[in-house]
N, C-alpha and C positions, 0 to 999 in steps of 0.2 A: 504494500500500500504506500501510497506516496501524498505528496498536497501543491505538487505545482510548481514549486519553489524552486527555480535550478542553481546549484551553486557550485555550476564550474561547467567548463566546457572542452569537450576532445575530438579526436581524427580518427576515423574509421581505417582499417590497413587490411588487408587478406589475411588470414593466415594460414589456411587451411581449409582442407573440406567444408564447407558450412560452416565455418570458425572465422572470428575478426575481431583482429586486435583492435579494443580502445586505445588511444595513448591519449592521456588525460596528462601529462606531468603533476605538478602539486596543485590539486584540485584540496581543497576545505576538508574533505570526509578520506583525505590519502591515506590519512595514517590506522582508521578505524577499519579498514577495507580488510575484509576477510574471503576465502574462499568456501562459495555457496550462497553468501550475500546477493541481493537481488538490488540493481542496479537502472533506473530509467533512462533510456537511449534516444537522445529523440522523442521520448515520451514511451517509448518500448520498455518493458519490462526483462530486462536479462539477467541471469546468474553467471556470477566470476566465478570462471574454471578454474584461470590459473592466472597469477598474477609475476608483475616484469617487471622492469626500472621503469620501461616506457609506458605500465600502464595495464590492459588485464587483458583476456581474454574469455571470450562468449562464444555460443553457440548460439544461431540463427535456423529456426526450421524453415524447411518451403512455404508453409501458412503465412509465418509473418515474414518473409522475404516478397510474398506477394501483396499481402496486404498494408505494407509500411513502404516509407521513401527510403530504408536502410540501404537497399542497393546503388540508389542513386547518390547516397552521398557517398557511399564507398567508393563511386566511382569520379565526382565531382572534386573529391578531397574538403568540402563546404562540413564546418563546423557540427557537432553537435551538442544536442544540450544535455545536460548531466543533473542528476540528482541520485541521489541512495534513497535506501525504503525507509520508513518511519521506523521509530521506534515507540517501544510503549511509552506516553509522557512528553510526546514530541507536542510543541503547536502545531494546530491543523492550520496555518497558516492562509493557504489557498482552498482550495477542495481539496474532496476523497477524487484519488484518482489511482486505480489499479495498473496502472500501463497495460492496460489492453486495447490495442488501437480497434476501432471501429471503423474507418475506411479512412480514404485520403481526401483532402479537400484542394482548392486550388488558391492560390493566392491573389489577388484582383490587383494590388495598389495601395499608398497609405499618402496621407495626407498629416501635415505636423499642426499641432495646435499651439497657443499659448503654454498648456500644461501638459500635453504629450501626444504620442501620435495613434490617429486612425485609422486602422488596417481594415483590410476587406477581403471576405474569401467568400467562396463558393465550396457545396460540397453535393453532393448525389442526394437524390430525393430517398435514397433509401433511409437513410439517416436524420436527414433536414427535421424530421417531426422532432427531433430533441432539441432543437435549436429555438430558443424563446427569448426575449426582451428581459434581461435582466438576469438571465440564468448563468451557471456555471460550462466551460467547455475547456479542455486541454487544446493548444494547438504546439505540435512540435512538444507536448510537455511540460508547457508554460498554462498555469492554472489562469483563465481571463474571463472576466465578467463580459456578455452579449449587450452593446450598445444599443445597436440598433438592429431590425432584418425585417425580412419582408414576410410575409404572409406565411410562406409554406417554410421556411425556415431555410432556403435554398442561397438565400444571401445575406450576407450578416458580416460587422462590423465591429471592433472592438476597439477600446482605449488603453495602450500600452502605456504605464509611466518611463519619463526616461531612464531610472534603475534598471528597470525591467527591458528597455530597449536596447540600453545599453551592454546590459550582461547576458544577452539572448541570443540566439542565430535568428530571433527574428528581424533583426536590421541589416540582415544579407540576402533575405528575400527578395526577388525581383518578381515584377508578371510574370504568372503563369508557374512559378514553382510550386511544387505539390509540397505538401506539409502531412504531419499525422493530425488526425483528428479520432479525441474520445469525447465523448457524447457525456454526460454528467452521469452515472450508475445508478444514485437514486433516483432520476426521470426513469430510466430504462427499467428499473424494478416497479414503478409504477405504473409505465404501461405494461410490464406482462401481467401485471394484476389486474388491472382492471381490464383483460381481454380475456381472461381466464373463465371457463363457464363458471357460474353459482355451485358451490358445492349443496350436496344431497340434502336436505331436511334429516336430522339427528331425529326427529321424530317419526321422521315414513316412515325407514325400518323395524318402529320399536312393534312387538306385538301389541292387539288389546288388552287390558288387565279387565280380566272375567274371572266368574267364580270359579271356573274349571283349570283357564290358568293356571290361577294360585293352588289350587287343590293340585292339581300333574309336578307341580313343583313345591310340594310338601309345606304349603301354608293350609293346608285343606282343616287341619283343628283348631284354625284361630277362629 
């Protein structure tokens, strides 16, 4: 479990079959870093195999090599964002965020304010219904409140402070770069709820309580 927060940033490398070296040099969480630790990449959730001067190594399945921009920055050399998983007693700082990506979204454009800048993406209508005014979203792994969006949740805007724009790879974004996007998990567990049929009436199945009943089940002398 994670909250958004990233506090430090690294370079994807090959290493091996479905394996890719982080190099993070002295990222904040260096020295606490253990093997089996679970690590957010991009907003990815990965376990350190093995750890190196330059930094750790992961394993990447085919799922999320297709469903995340992992490939493409391994292949770009373009930064990623880092965080380690909570611990018990941690601030939740930003959101719950699992690092389990939900698709990819695209990147539109940002515009700078007085107090910081407004980003804009896109993402597949399969997902967009998570997307609301005011709500929680990861993008790249960065916990951001939804400014603005339209309707079907298909576009949508958010306010980065400059902390956050500056210690992010989201000021390396350009049109059209795919980013990870997760969806808030408490929207997500709410709508499987409320799409789920009605459970059974606890009383259809009971029997009637009749004198015969109770009498077949040895109340018959009360």
């Amino acid at each position: 479990m994670f909250t958004g927060l990233i506090q430090g940033l690294g370079y994807l490398q090959p290493q091996g079959p479905q394996q890719i070296l982080v190099k993070c040099g002295a990222v904040p969480f260096w020295d606490d870093l253990a093997i089996g630790d679970s690590v957010a990449v991009d907003g990815v959730c990965l376990t350190v195999e093995t750890i190196i001067a330059q930094g750790f190594v992961v394993s990447v399945s085919p799922e999320t090599v297709q469903r995340t921009t992992l490939s493409q920055r391994l292949h770009t050399h373009q930064a990623v964002n880092l965080e380690p998983a909570l611990s018990v007693g941690d601030r939740l700082g930003g959101h719950f965020v699992t690092g389990h990506i939900d698709d990819v979204g695209v990147f539109q454009g940002l515009q700078q304010t007085d107090t910081s800048w407004e980003l804009s993406f896109a993402v597949p209508d399969a997902i967009a219904r998570f997307i609301i005014h005011k709500g929680s979203v990861a993008i790249n792994g960065v916990s951001l409140t939804v400014a603005d969006c339209n309707e079907s949740g298909t576009h949508f805007k958010v306010a980065v402070i400059p902390h956050s724009f500056a210690n992010t790879n989201l000021n390396t974004l350009s049109p059209g770069d795919q980013v990870n996007i997760e969806n808030d998990v408490l929207g997500k567990y709410v709508a499987k709820l409320l799409h789920l049929p009605d459970p059974p009436s606890s009383t259809a199945a009971m029997p009637d309580i009749t004198t015969e009943f109770l009498t077949t089940h040895g109340f018959g002398s009360l």
